[in-house]
C-alpha positions in Angstrom: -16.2 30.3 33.5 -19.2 27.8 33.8 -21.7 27.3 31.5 -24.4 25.9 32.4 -28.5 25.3 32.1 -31.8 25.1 34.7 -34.0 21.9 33.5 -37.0 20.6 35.0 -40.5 19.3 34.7 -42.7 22.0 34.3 -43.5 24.3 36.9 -41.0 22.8 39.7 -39.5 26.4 39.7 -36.5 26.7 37.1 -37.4 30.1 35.9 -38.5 31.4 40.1 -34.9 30.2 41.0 -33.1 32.0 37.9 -34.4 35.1 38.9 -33.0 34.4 42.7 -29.2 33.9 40.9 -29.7 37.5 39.1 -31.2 38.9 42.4 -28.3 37.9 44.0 -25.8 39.0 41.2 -26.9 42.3 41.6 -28.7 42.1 38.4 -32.3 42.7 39.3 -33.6 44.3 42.0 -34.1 41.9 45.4 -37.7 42.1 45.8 -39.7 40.4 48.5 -41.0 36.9 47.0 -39.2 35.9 43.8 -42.0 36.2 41.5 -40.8 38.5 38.4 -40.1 35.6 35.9 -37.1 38.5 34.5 -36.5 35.4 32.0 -39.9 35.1 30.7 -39.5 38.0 28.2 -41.8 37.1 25.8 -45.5 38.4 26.7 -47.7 34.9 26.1 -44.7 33.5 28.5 -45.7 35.9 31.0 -49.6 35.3 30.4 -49.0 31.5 30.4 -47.2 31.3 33.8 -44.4 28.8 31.7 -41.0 29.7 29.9 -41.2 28.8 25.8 -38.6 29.8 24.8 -34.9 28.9 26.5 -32.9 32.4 27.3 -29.8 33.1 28.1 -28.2 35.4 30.8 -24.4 35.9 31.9 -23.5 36.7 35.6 -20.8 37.2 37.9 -20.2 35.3 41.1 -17.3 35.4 43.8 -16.3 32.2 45.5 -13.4 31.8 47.2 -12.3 34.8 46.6 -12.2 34.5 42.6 -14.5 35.9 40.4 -16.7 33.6 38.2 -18.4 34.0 35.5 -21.5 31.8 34.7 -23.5 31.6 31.3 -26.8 30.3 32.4 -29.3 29.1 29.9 -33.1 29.1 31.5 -35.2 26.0 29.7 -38.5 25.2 29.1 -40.2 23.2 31.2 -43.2 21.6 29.3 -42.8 18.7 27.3 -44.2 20.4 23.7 -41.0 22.5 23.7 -38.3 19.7 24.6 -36.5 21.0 21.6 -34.9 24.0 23.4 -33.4 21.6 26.4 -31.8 19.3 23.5 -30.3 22.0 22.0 -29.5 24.3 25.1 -27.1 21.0 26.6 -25.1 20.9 23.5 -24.1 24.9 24.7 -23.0 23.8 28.6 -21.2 21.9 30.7 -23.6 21.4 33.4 -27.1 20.8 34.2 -28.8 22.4 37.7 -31.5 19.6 37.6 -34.6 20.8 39.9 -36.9 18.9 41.2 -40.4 19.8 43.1 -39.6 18.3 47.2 -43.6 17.4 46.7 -44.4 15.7 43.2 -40.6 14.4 43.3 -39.2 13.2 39.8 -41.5 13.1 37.5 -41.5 12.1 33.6 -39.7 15.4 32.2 -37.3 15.4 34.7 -36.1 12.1 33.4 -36.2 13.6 29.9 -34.0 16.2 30.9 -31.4 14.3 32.4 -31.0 12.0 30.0 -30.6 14.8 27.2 -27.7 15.8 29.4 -26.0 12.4 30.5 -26.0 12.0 26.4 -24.7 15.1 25.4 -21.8 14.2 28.8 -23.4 17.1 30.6 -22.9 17.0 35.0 -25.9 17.1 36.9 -26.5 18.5 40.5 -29.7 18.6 42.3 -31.9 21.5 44.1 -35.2 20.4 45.7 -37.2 23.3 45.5 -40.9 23.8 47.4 -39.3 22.4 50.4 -41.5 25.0 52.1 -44.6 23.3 51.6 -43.3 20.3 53.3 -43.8 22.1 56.3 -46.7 24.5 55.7 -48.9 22.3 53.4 -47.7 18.7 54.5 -46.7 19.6 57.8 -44.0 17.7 58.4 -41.1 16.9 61.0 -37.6 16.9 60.3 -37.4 13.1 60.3 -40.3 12.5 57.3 -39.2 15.6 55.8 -35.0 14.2 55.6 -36.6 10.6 54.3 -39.0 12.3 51.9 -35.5 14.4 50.2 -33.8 11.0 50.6 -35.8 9.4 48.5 -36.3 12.1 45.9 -32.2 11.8 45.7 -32.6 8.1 45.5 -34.6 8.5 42.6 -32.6 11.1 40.3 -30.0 9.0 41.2 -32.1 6.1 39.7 -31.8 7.6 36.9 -28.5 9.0 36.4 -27.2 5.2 37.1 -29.6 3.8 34.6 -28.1 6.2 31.9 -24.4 6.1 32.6 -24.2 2.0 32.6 -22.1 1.9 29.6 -19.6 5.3 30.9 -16.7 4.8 33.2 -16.7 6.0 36.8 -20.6 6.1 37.1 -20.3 7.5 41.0 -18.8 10.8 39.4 -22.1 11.6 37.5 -24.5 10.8 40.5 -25.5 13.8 43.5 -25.5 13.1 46.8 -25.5 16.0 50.3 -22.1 14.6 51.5 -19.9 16.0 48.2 -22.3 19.6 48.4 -24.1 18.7 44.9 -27.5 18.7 46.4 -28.9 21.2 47.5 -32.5 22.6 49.2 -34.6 25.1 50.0 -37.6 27.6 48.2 -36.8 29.9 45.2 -39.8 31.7 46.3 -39.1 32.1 49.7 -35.5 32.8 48.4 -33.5 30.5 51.0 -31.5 27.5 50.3 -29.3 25.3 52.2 -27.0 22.7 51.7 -24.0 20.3 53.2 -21.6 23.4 53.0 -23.9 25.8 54.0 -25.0 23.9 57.0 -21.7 23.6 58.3 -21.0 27.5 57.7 -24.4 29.0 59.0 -25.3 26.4 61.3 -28.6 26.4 59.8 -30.0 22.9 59.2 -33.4 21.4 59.0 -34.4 22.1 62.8 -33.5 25.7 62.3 -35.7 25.9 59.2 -38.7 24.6 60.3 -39.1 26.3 63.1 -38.0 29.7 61.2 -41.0 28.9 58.8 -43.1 27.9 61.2 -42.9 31.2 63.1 -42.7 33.1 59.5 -39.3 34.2 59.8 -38.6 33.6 56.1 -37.0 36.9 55.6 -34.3 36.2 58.6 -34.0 32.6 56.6 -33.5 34.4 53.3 -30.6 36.8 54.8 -28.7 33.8 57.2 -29.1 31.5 53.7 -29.6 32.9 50.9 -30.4 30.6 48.4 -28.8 32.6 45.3 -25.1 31.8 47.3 -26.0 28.4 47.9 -26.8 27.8 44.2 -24.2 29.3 42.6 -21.4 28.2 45.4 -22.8 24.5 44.3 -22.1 25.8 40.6 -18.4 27.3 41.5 -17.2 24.0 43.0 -18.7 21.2 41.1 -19.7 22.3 37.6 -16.3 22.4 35.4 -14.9 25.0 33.4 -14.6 24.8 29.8 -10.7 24.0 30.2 -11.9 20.5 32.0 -15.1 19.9 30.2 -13.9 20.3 26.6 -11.6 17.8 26.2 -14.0 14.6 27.6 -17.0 16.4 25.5 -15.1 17.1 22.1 -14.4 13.5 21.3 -18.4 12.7 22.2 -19.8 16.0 19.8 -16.9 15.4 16.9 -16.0 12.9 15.0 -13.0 14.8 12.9 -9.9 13.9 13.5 -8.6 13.7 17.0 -5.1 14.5 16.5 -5.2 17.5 14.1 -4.3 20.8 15.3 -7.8 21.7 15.2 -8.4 19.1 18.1 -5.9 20.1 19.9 -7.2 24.0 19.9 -10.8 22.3 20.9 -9.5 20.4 24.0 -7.2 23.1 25.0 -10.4 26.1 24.2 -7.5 28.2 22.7 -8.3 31.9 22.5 -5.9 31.8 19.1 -6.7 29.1 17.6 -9.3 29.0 14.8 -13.0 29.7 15.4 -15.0 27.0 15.9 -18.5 27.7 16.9 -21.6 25.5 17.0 -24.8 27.2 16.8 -27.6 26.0 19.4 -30.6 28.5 18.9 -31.5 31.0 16.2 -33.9 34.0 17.3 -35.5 36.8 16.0 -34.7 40.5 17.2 -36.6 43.4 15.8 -33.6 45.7 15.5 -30.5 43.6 14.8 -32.2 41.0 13.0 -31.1 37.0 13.4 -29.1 36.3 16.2 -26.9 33.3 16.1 -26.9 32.0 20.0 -24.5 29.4 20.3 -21.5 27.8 22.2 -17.5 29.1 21.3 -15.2 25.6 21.1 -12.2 27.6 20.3 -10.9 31.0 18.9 -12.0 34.3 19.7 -15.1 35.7 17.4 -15.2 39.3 16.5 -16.9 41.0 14.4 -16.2 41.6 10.8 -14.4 37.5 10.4 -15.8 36.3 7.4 -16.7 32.8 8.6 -17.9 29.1 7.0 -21.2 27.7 7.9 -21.8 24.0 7.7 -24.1 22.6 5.0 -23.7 25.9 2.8 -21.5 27.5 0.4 -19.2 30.8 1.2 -18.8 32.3 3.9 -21.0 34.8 6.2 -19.5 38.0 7.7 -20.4 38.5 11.2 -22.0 41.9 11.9 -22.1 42.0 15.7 -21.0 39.5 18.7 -22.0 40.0 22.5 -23.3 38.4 25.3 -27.1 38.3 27.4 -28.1 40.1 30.1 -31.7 38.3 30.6 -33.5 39.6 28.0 -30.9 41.9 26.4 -28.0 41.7 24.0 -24.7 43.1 25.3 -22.8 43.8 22.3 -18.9 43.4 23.2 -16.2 45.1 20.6 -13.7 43.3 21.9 -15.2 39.5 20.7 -16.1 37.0 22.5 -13.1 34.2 23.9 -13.4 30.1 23.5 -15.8 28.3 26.3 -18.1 30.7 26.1 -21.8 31.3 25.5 -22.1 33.8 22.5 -24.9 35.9 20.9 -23.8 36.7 16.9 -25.7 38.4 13.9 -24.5 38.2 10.4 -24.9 34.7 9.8 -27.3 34.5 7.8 -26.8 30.7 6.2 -27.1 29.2 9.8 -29.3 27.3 11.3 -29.8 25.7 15.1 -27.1 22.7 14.7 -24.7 24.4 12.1 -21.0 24.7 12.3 -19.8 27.6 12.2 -15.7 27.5 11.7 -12.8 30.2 10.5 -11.6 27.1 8.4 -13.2 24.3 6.3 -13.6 21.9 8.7 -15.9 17.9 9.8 -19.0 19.8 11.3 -20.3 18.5 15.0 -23.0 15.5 15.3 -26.0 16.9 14.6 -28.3 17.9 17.7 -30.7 14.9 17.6 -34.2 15.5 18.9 -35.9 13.0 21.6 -38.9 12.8 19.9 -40.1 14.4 16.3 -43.2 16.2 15.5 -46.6 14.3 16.5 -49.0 16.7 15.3 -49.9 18.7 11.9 -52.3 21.6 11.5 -52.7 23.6 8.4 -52.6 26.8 8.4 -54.1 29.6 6.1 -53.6 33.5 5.8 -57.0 35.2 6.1 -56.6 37.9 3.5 -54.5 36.2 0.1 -52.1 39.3 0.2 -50.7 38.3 3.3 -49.7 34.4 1.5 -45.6 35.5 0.6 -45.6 37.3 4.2 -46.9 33.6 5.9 -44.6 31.9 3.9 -41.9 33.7 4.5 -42.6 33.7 8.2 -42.8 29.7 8.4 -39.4 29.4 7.0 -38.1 31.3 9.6 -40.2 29.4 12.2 -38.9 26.1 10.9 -35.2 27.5 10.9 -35.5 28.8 14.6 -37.4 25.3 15.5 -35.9 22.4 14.3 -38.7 20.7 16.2 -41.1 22.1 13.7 -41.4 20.6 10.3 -43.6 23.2 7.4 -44.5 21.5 4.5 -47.3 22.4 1.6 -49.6 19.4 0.8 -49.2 19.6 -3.1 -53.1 18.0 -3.5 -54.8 20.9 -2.1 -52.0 23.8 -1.2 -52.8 23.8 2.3 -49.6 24.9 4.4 -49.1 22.2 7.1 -47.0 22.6 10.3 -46.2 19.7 12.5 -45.3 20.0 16.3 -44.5 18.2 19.4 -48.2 18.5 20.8 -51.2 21.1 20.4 -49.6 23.7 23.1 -46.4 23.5 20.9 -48.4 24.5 17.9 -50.8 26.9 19.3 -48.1 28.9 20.6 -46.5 29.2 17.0 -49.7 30.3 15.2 -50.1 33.0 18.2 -46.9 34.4 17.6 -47.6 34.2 14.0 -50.5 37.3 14.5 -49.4 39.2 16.8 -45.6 39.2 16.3 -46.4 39.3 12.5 -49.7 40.6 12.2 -51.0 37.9 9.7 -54.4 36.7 10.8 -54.5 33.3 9.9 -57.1 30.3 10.3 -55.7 26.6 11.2 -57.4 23.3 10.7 -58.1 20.8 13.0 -55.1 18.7 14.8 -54.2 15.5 12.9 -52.0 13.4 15.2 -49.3 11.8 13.1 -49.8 8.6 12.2 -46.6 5.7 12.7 -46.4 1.9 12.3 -43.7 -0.3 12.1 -43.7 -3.7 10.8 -43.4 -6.9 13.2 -42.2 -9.7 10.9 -40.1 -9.3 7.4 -42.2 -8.7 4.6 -42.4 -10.5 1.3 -40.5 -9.6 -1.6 -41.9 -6.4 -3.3 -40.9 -6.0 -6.9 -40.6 -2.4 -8.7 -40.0 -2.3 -12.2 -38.3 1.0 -14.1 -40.1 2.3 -17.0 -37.9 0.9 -19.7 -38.4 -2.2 -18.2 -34.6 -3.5 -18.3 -34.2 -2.9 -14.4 -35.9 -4.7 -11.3 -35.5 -3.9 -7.8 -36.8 -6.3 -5.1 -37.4 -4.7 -1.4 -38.1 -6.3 1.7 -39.1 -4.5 4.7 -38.6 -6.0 8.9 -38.9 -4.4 11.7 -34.7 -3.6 13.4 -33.9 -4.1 17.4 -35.1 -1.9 20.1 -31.5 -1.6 20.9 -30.5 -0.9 17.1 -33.6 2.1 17.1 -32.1 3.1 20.5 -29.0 3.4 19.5 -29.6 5.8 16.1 -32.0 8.1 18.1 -29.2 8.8 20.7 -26.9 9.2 18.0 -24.9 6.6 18.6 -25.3 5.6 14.9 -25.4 8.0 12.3 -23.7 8.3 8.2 -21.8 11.0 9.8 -19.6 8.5 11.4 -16.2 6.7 9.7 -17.7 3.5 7.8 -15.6 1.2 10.0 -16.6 3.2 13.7 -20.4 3.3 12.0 -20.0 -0.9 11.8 -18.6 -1.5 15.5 -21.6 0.8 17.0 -24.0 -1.9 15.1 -22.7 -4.6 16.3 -22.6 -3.7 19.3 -26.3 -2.8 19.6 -27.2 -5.8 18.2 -26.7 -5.8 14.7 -24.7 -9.1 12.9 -21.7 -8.6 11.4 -22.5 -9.2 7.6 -26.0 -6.4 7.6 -24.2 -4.3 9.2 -21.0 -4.1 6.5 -24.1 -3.6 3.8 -25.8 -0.5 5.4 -26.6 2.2 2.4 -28.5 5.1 4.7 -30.0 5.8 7.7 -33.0 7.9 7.8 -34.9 8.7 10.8 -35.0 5.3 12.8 -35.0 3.5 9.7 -32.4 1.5 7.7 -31.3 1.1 3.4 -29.4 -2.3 3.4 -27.6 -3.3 0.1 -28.5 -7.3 -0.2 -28.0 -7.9 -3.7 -24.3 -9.8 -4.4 -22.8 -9.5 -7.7 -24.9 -6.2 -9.3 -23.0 -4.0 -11.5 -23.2 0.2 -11.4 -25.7 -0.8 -9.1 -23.8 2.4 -6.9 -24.6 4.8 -10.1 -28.5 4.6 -9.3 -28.2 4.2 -5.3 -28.2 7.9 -4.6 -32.0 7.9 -6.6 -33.0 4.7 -5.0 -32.3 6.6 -1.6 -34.2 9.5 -2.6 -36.8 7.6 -3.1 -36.5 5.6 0.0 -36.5 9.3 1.7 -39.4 10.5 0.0 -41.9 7.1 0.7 -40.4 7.5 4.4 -41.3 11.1 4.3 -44.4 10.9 3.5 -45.5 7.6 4.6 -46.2 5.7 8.3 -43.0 3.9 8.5 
């Protein structure tokens, strides 16, 4: 088994070459140029030209004569849906990284790889477009071998100035000589790399004069880019049974040496379900399905199963598998290290836990950056209000990226995205999916400031008067704000592991033994010496604290 995902910056050709890997898994028909976009199901993806909306897609592939199967999650590409890339690399194991052999790394390909180096993900490389180094740029095989050089050089770049602080930081790099780099044109449908070369004899000679003399079917057939791709997968992405164990400890923070560990590391079929839910979707017929990554156990239908964060337990209806756009439902269940599509759970959300025994949940999925933007939006006719509501909760449950809220001065419904495409997209969807007409207000960027010395002493004063509490306010570290928005620092961690990680981004020792909450990027510390039932009014004082945070700039 590998599980893995296609990230790049937008419109470098993830969802071109996905449609190569099912062409050559015999899973759609191999047509001419690779322009179908098979993964692009929904219809404003299609008229957009961009993928939304990550999807998932299970395929066989032989190499060395063993069957493999590969779960392969296709991600968006544009910035305003970052959300699904987050969430799609807590489901795999590795991350096909593609970059454009014209525009070379650019800012959302260092977005993606660094969700994946944080969630201990393995990158490889394919350089797509390489055909328009030779048609458009017209170049020779000497610029054209420097120009890939340096495009390596700089995802490398990267990947070293992300893995600092890991051991063995030449294991997460790519480079041609170990095969995890590879080249060539999803449109076109040829690749080549290191391993191919030395099969085919087909190296960079060979393909520019085959494209110069428009040969690119005879490349297609010597060097097919699906068996390059997928060979690359075979041989250097690992399979659950290797990945689990160095990931578990980095997604958990229960207790390493229960039995439940154990079953984790080992992805034992037996052992208890333990399944972490990475996307929620919509399906006309079946209802909410619960997409998500098996840790252990097998999940069948009918288990009566806990969710994180909820009371009870939810009985699953259905489990299966994709096939591009469709749901293969499997009787049977679905095994440990896989990719798994399940209805029935109807308390989950994108993030929960979902677990055949009471058990810690995993970190939560954190988000590179929160909502920027806020529009209201209004149903046209007032019959249609419950329907829109309704519908927005179900938009912020599939999107954790979204935030819906009701301004309580004038009733307006607000929704806040990651940019105006982001937003757009969900009020579309909203009509014709729904069939609500609704009317939105202007964009309002979202307002933040942060403070740059320490404040003065505020004093509040409770209505009996008998109680004063004094707050200060000062800005934290970068490293400190770093640290909490990689996750490195949460109150889901033990007390004594949450103290180390402060310290070791910065914090002194005395703050950081006083830390009350974290919320957002921002930190409750406990400075008063001496107070009594002080920690009977502390969960109110932190409601507030979440409510003037919530609302306000900080």
């Amino acid at each position: 088994i590998r599980n893995i995902a296609i990230a790049a910056h937008v419109d470098h050709g993830k969802t071109t070459l996905t449609d190569n890997l099912l062409a050559g898994a015999g899973m759609i028909a191999d047509e001419g140029e690779a322009t179908r976009l098979m993964m692009d199901t929904e219809e404003d993806e299609q008229e957009r030209g961009i993928t939304i909306d990550a999807a998932n897609v299970s395929m066989t592939h032989e190499y060395e004569e063993q069957n493999h199967l590969i779960n392969l999650i296709d991600t968006p590409g544009h910035v305003d849906f970052g959300g699904d890339v987050t969430r799609a690399m807590r489901a795999v194991d590795g991350a096909l990284v593609v970059v454009d052999a014209v525009e070379g790394a650019m800012p959302q390909t260092e977005t993606v790889v660094r969700q994946a180096l944080r969630e201990g993900v393995k990158p490889a490389l394919f350089i797509n477009k390489v055909d328009r180094l030779i048609s458009e740029l017209q170049e020779g095989p000497q610029e054209m071998q420097e120009r890939l050089m340096d495009v390596i050089g700089d995802v490398n770049e990267l990947i070293r100035g992300m893995t600092e602080d890991m051991d063995n930081v030449e294991d997460w790099t790519v480079s041609v000589e170990d095969g995890t780099v590879a080249f060539g044109s999803a449109l076109y449908k040829w690749g080549v790399s290191a391993p191919s070369m030395a099969r085919t004899g087909i190296g960079f000679p060979e393909i520019i004069e085959m494209e110069r003399n428009d040969q690119r079917l005879e490349l297609h057939e010597q060097t097919p880019l699906s068996d390059v791709v997928l060979d690359m997968v075979a041989e250097h992405f690992p399979n659950p049974l290797d990945a689990q164990p160095r990931r578990i400890p980095r997604v958990w923070r229960g207790d390493d040496e229960a039995e439940l560990a154990r079953q984790m590391q080992e992805v034992d079929d037996d052992g208890e379900v333990v399944f972490m839910v990475t996307d929620i979707s919509m399906d006309p017929h079946a209802g909410e399905i619960a997409t998500g990554r098996l840790f252990s156990g097998t999940i069948k239908q009918g288990q009566e199963l806990y969710v994180s964060g909820t009371v009870g337990q939810n009985r699953v209806q259905s489990v299966g598998i994709f096939m591009g756009g469709e749901r293969e439902e499997l009787d049977r269940g679905v095994p440990a290290g896989n990719i798994a599509a399940v209805t029935g759970l109807r308390d989950a959300i994108a993030g929960s836990t979902v677990s055949s025994v009471e058990m810690t949940p995993f970190e939560s999925i954190e988000h590179i950056s929160e909502p920027v933007i806020t529009k209201s939006v209004e149903a046209k006719n007032m019959d249609d209000l419950p329907k829109l509501i309704e519908t927005l909760q179900q938009v912020a449950k599939e999107d954790p990226t979204i935030r819906v809220e009701i301004n309580e001065d004038t009733g307006e419904h607000l929704i806040s995205g990651q940019g105006e495409l982001h937003l757009e997209v969900i009020t579309q969807r909203i009509q014709k999916n729904q069939g609500i007409p609704v009317q939105t207000g202007e964009p309002i960027v979202v307002f933040r400031e942060s403070p740059q010395d320490a404040s003065r002493e505020v004093e509040g004063v409770s209505p009996n008067r008998h109680n004063k509490f004094y707050i200060t306010v000062q800005p934290l570290s970068d490293d400190v704000v770093d640290a909490i928005k990689l996750g490195e620092v949460s109150m889901d961690m033990p007390e004594l592991e949450r103290r180390e990680a402060l310290q070791e981004a910065g914090m002194d020792k005395d703050t950081s033994q006083e830390v009350e909450h974290i919320h957002g990027t921002n930190i409750l510390i406990d400075d008063t010496k001496g107070i009594q039932h002080l920690n009977e009014t502390m969960e109110l004082v932190i409601e507030g604290l979440e409510e003037a945070l919530n609302d306000g700039p900080l």
